[in-house]
matplotlib code that plots the C-alpha trace (Angstrom):
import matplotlib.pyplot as plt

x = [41.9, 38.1, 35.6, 33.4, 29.8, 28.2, 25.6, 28.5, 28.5, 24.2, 25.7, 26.2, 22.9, 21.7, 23.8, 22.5, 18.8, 19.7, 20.8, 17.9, 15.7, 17.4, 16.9, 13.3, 12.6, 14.6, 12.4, 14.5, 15.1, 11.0, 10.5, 13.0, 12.0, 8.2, 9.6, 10.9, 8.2, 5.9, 8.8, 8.9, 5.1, 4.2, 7.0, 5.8, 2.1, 4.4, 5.3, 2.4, 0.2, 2.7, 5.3, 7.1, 10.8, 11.4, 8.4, 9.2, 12.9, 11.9, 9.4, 12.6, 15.1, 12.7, 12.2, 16.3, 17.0, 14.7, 16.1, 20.1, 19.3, 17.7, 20.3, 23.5, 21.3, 20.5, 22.4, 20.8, 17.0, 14.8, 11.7, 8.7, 5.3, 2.3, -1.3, -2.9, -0.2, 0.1, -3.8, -3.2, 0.4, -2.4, -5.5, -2.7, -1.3, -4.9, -6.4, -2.8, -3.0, -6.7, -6.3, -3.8, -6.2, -9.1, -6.4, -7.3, -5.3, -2.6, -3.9, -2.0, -2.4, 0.7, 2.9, 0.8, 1.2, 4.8, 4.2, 1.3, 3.2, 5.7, 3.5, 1.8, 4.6, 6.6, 3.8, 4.3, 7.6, 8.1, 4.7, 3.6, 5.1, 8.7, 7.9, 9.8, 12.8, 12.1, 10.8, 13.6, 12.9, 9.3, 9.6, 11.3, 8.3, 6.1, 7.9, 7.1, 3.3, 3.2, 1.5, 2.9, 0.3, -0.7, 2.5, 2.3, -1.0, -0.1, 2.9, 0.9, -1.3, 2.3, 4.2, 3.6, 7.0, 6.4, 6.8, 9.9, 12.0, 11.0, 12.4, 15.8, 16.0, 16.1, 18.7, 20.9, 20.7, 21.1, 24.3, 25.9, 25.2, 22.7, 20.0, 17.1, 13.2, 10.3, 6.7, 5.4, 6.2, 7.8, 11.6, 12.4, 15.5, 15.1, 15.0, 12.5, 12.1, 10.2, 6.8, 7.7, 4.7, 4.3, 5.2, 8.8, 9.0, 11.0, 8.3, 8.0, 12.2, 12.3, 9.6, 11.2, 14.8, 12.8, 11.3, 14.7, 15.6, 13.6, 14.5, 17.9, 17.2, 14.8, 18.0, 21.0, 20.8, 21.5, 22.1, 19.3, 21.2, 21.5, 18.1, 17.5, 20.0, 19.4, 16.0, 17.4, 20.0, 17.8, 15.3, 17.9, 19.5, 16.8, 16.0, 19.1, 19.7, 16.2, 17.0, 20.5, 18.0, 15.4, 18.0, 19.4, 16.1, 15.7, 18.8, 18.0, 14.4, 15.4, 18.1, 17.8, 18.1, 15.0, 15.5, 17.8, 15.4, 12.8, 15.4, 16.1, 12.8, 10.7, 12.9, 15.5, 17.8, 15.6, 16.2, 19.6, 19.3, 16.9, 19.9, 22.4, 20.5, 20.0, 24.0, 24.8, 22.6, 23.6, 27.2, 26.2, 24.9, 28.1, 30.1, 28.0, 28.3, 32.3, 32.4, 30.3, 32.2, 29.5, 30.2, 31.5, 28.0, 27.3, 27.6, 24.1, 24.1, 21.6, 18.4, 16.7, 12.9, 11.0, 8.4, 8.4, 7.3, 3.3, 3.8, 0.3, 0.3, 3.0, 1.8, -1.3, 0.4, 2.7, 0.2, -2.1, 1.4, 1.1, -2.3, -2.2, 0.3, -0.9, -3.9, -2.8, -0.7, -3.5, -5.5, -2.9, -1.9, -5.5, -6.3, -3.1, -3.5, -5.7, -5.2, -7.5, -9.2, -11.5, -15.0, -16.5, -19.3, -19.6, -23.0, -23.6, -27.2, -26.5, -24.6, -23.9, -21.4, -19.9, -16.6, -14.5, -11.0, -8.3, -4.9, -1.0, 0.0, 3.3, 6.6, 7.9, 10.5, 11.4, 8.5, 5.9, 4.1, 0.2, -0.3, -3.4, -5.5, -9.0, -10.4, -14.3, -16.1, -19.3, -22.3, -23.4, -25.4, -23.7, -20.3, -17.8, -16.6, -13.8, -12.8, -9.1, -8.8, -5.4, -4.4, -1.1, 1.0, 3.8, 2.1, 0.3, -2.3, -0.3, -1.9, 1.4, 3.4, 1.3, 1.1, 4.8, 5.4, 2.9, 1.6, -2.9, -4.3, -1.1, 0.4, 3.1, 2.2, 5.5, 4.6, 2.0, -1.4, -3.4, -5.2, -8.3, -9.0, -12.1, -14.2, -17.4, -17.5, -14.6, -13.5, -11.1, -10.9, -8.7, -10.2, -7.9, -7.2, -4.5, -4.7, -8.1, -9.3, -11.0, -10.1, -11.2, -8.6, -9.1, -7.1, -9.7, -7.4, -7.6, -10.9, -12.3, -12.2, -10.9, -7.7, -5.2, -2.7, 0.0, -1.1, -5.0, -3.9, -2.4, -5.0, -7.6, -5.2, -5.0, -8.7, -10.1, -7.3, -5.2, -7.3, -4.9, -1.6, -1.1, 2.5, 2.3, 0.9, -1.0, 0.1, -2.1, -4.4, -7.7, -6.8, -9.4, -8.9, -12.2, -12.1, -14.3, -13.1, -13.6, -14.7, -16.6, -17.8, -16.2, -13.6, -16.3, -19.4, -17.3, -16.2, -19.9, -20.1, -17.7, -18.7, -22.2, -20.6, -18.0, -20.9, -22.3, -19.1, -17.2, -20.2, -20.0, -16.1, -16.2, -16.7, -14.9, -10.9, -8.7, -7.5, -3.9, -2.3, -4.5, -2.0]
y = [1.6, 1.8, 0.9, -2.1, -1.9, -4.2, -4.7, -6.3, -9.3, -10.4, -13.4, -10.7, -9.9, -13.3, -13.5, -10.9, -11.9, -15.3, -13.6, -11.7, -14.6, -16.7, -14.4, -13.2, -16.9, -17.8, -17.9, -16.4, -13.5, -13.0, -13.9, -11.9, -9.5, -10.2, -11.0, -7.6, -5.6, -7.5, -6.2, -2.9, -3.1, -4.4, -2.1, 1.2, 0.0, 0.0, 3.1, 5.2, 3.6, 4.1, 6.7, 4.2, 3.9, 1.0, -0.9, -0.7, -1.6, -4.9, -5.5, -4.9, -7.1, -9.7, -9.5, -9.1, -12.5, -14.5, -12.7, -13.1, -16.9, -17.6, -15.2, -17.6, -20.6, -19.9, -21.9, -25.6, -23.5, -25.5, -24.3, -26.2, -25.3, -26.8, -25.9, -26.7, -24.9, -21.9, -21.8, -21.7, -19.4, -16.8, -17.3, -15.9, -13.3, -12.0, -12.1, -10.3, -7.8, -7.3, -6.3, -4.1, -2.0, -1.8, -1.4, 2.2, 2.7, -0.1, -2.6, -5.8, -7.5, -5.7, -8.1, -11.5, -9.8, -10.8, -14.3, -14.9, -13.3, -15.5, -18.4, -17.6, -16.7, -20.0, -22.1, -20.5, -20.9, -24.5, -26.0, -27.4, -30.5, -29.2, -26.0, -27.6, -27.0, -23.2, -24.1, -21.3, -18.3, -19.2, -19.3, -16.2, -15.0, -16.4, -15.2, -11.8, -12.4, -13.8, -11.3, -9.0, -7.7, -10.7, -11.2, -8.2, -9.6, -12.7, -11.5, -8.6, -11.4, -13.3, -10.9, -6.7, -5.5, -2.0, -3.0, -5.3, -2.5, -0.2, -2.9, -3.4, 0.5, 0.8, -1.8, -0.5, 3.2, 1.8, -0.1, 3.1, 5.5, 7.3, 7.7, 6.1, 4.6, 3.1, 3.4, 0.7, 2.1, 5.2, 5.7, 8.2, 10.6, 13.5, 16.0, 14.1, 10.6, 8.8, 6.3, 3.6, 3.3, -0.1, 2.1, 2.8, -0.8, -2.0, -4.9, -3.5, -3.8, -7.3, -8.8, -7.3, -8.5, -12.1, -11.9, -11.8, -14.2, -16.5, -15.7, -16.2, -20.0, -20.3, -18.9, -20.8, -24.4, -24.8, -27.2, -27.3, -25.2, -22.8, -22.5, -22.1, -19.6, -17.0, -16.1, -15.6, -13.0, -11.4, -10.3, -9.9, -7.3, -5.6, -5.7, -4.7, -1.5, -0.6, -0.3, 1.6, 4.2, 3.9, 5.2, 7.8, 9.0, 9.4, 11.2, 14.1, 14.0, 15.1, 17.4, 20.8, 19.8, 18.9, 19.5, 16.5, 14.6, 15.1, 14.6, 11.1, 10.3, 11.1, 13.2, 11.9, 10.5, 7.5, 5.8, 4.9, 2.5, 0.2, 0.5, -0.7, -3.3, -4.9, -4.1, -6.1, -8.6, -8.5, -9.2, -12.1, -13.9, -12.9, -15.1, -17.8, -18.0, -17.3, -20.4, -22.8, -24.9, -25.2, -28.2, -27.3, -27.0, -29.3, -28.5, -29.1, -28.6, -25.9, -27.6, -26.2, -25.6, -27.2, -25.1, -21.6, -18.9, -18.3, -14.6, -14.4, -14.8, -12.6, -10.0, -9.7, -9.8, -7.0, -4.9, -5.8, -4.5, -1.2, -0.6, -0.9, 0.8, 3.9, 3.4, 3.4, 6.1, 8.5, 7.3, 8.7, 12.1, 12.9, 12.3, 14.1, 17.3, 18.3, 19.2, 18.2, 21.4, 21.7, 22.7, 26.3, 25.7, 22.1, 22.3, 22.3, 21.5, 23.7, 26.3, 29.2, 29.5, 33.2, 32.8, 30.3, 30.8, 29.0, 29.0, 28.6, 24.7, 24.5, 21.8, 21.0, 18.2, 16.1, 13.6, 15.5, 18.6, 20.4, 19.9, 22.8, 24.1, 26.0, 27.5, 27.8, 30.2, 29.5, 31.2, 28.4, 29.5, 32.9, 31.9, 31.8, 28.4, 28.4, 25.3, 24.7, 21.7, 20.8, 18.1, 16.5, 13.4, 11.7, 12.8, 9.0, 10.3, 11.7, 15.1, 15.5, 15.1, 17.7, 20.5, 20.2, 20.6, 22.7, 26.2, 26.1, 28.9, 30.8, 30.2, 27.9, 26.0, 25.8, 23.5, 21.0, 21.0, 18.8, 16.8, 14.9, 12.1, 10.8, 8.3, 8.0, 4.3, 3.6, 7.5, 9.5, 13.2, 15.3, 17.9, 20.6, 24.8, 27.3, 30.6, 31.5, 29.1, 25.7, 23.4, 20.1, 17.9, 14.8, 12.9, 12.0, 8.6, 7.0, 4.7, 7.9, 7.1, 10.0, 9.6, 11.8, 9.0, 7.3, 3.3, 4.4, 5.3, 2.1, -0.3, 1.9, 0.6, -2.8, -3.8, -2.5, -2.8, -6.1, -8.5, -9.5, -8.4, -4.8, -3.8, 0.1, 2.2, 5.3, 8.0, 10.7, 12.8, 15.6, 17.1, 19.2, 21.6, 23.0, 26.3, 28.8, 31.5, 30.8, 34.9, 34.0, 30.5, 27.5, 25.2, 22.1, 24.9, 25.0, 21.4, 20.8, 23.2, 21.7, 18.2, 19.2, 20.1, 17.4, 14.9, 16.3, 17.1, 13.5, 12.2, 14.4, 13.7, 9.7, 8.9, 11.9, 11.9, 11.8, 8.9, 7.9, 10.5, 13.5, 16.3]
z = [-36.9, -37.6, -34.8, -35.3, -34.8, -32.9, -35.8, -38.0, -35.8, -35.2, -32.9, -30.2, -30.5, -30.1, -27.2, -25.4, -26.3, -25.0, -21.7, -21.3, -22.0, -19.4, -16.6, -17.6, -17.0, -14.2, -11.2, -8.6, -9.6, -10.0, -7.1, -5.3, -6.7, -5.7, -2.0, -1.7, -2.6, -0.1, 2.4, 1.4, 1.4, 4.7, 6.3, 4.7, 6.2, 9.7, 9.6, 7.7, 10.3, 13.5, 12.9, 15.0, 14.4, 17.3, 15.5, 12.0, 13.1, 14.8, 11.7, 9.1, 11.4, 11.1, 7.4, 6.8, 8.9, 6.6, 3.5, 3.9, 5.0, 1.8, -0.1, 1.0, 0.2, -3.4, -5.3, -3.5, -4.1, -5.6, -7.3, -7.3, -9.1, -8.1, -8.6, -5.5, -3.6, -5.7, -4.9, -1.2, -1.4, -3.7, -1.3, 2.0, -0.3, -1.6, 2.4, 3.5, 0.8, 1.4, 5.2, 4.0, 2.3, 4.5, 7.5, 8.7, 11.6, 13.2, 13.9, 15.4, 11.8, 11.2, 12.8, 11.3, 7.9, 7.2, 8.2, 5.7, 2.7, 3.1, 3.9, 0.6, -1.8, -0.4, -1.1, -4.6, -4.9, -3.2, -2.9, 0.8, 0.4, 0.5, 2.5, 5.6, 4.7, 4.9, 8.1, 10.1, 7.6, 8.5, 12.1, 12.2, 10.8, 13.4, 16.1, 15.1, 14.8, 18.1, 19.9, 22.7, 24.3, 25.7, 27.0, 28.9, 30.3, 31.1, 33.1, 34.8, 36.4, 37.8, 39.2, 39.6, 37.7, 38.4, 42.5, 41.8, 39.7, 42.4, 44.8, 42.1, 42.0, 45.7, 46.3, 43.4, 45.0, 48.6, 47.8, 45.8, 49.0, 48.4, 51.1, 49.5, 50.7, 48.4, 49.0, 46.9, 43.5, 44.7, 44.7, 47.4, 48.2, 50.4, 47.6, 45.4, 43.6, 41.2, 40.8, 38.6, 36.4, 34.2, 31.2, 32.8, 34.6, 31.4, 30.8, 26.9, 26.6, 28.0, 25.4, 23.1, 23.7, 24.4, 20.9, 19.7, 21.3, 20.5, 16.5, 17.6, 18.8, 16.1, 13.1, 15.0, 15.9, 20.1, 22.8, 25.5, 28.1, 25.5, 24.5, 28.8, 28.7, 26.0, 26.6, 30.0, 29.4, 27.1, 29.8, 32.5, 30.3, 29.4, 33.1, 34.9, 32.1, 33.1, 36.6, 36.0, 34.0, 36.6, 39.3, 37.3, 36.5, 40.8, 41.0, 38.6, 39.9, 43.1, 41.0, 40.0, 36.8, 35.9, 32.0, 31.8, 33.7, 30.7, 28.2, 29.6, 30.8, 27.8, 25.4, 22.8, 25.4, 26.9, 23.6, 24.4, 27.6, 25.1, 22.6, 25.2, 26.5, 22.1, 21.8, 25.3, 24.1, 20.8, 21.6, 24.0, 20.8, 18.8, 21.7, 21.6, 18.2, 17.8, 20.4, 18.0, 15.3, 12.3, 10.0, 6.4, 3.9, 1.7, -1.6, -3.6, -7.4, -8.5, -9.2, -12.1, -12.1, -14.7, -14.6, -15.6, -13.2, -13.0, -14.6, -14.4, -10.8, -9.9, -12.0, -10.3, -6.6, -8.2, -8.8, -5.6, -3.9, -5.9, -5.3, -1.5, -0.8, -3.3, -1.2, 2.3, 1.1, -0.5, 2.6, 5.0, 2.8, 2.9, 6.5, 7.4, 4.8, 7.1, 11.0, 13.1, 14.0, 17.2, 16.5, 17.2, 19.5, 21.7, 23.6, 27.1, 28.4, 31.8, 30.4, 27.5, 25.0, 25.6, 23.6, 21.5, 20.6, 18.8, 20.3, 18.8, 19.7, 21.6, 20.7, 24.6, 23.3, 20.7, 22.5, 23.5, 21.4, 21.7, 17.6, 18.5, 21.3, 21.5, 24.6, 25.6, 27.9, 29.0, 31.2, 33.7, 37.0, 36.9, 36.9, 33.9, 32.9, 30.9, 29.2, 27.8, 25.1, 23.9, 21.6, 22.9, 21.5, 23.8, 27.2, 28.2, 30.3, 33.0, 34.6, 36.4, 33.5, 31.7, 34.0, 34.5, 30.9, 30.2, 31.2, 32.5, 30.9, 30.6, 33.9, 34.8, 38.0, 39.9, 42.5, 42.0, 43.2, 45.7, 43.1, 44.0, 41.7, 41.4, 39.3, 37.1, 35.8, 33.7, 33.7, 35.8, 36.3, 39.1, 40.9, 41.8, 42.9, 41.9, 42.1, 43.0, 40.2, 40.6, 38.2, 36.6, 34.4, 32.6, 29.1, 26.5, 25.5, 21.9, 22.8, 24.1, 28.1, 30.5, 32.4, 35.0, 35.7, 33.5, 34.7, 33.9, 30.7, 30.0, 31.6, 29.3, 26.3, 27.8, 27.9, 25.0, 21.9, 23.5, 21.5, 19.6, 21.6, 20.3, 21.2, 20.2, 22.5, 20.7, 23.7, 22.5, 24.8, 24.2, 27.5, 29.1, 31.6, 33.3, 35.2, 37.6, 39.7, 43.4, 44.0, 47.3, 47.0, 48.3, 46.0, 47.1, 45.5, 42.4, 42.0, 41.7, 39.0, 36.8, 38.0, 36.6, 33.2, 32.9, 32.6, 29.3, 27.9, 28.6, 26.6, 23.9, 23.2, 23.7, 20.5, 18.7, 19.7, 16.2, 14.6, 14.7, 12.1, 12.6, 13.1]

ax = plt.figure().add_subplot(projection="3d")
ax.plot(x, y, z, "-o")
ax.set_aspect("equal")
plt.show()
């Protein structure tokens, strides 16, 4: 038996061809299509500006919520064209797409992004006047822009939640025998303890589990003890997991084994208690919604658009996609082909530039890492100054932290020294001995201030980048480490040395920490 050729029968090919035609100009699928590339678009922003896996997960959650609610209610879509709202839905996605481009580092816009693509490509899609009954995927939307930083603020100024975790971590260790006492923030057992900064309070876990909450009552319709109730769990579980971690955390600090302390303070493992708290909360939802009995849908019959889809319109969006991303993306390759490298000579009014070395950077955990160093020595009244700069991600600003992670001029320093901090406006530098050596240490932070301690760090971040409610927290550090011998002067003859040079050179390195990226 011969094969028959399809070209024996042309009714096949007009078969096809009338296929084809039907979905080149069904709407849907165009816009789908356009929807998903504004996702993809505004999540690869995320993480080429962050490197933040928690963020861009949040970000993608918020876009796939939206995006199976539509999927499962696709058949009763109706497609509306009209001009005045396809005018507005283009005016939200040009200004979205636009801050895209110029967007050089993150910037809290991130978050508002999602909400005005689909703001814009529903107005496209289903004009204003029948945009309200998109009204959830929208709100979920929202609830993501709504800005967490001030949040943060808001509840700093009501209640200090780094003194009641201490109080909550204190109680928990009390009740399971251990011989515990606090000192305001401190968690204390005889061997050691902990300071429960803001940044370990579990304030960041509980807005977050709150934001999903809220997208939960915004997705699932709920009675009004409901609505009480789940915003409630939410931040008690994020809460109470915090404190379980906060107590294990004073147990290995007054361990010997201070390398799983690290691993579950700042290393791969303090991951996990966030996870538990989403999965706890996550199956608290799944109950509620097991308990509910949903009326059977209504079945709607697919209504048909009359118009066909503005090609030229999405076209153009299309291709504003294409060009912003392969422009944050050349952007970001460029800035990052190159390390940052520390320049040769940084002057000093007072003193002489003798010698400037680069140095190896060093990779302490899967958190923390020195991307590169470079030590100075200088000639200032007689006396070498040396000068140690190193350029640290995941350390927040925490001297303490640092010198117990990383060796000062080569040396390990076993047992912490007797740091005096003190303060030049709206900078902070420790003042310190060891070995024979005075020392002066200070964190250049992101907006260029100088800090030793963990909460300066974050109040720096606070006052300066919470416009808008930024919720990622850029934990990168120029730390400086300032050095004379002692020979035969006194540690208070060489503090003012360094004092006297720690003015110029705090001015000089305001305004030129890396950007976000910068290996």
């Amino acid at each position: 038996m011969s094969r028959l050729s399809p070209h024996r029968f042309p009714g096949m090919h007009f078969f096809r061809l009338a296929q084809l035609q039907k979905l080149v100009l069904d709407p849907k699928p165009c816009l789908g299509t356009l929807g998903v590339s504004l996702a993809v678009l505004n999540l690869s922003l995320a993480w080429i500006h962050t490197r933040n896996a928690d963020l861009v997960a949040i970000m993608a959650l918020c876009w796939i919520i939206p995006a199976y609610s539509l999927w499962t209610r696709r058949q009763s879509l109706a497609i509306r064209h009209e001009p005045y709202s396809t005018v507005a839905g283009c005016l939200f996605l040009a200004w979205a797409l636009y801050k895209g481009w110029v967007m050089v580092d993150y910037d809290p816009f991130l978050r508002i992004q999602p909400f005005l693509f689909c703001l814009g490509l529903g107005l496209i899609a289903f004009s204003a006047k029948y945009l309200q009954a998109y009204g959830k995927e929208l709100g979920v939307m929202l609830v993501l822009a709504l800005p967490e930083g001030i949040w943060a603020q808001w509840t700093d100024q009501l209640i200090n939640i780094s003194d009641v975790a201490a109080q909550s971590t204190t109680a928990l260790l009390w009740y399971t025998g251990f011989e515990v006492k606090r000192q305001g923030v401190f968690v204390l057992l005889p061997a050691g303890g902990i300071e429960v900064y803001r940044g370990c309070s579990g304030l960041k876990a509980m807005l977050e589990l709150f934001r999903l909450a809220l997208i939960f009552l915004v997705m699932v319709p709920t009675t009004l003890l409901e609505k009480l109730l789940v915003p409630v769990v939410a931040i008690s579980l994020a809460y109470g997991v915090n404190v379980i971690r906060l107590g294990v955390m004073t147990v290995l600090a007054a361990s010997d084994y201070q390398d799983a302390f690290h691993y579950w303070h700042e290393g791969e493992g303090s991951n996990v208690f966030p996870v538990i708290a989403m999965l706890l909360f996550a199956g608290f939802c799944m109950f509620l919604l097991h308990r509910k009995e949903y009326p059977q849908p209504i079945s709607h019959a697919q209504v048909e658009s009359v118009d066909r889809p503005p090609w030229v319109i999405v076209a153009s969006v299309l291709i504003g996609v294409i060009v912003v991303a392969s422009g944050a993306a050349w952007k970001t390759l460029n800035r990052e082909g190159q390390a940052f490298a520390f320049p040769r000579q940084v002057p000093l009014p007072s003193a002489q530039l003798v010698q400037s070395t680069s140095l190896p950077g060093q990779r302490r955990n899967a958190y923390s890492e020195i991307l590169t160093q470079h030590q100075y020595q200088y000639q200032a009244r007689g006396h070498r100054v040396q000068i140690q700069m190193s350029y640290v991600t995941g350390t927040m600003g925490d001297l303490g932290i640092f010198l117990a992670n990383y060796p000062l001029n080569g040396q390990r320093l076993k047992t912490q020294p007797n740091l005096q901090i003190r303060q030049q406006g709206a900078n902070f530098y420790a003042l310190y001995t060891h070995r024979n050596q005075a020392y002066l240490s200070a964190c250049f932070d992101p907006g260029g201030l100088s800090t030793v301690e963990e909460g300066q760090f974050i109040q720096n971040w606070n006052s300066h980048l919470y416009l808008l409610g930024r919720d990622y927290i850029d934990d990168r550090c120029l730390w400086t480490h300032m050095s004379i011998p002692l020979n035969q002067q006194s540690s208070q003859q060489a503090f003012s040395i360094l004092e006297e040079n720690w003015v110029s050179w705090q001015k000089w390195w305001h305004n030129r920490v890396p950007r976000l990226g910068t290996q």
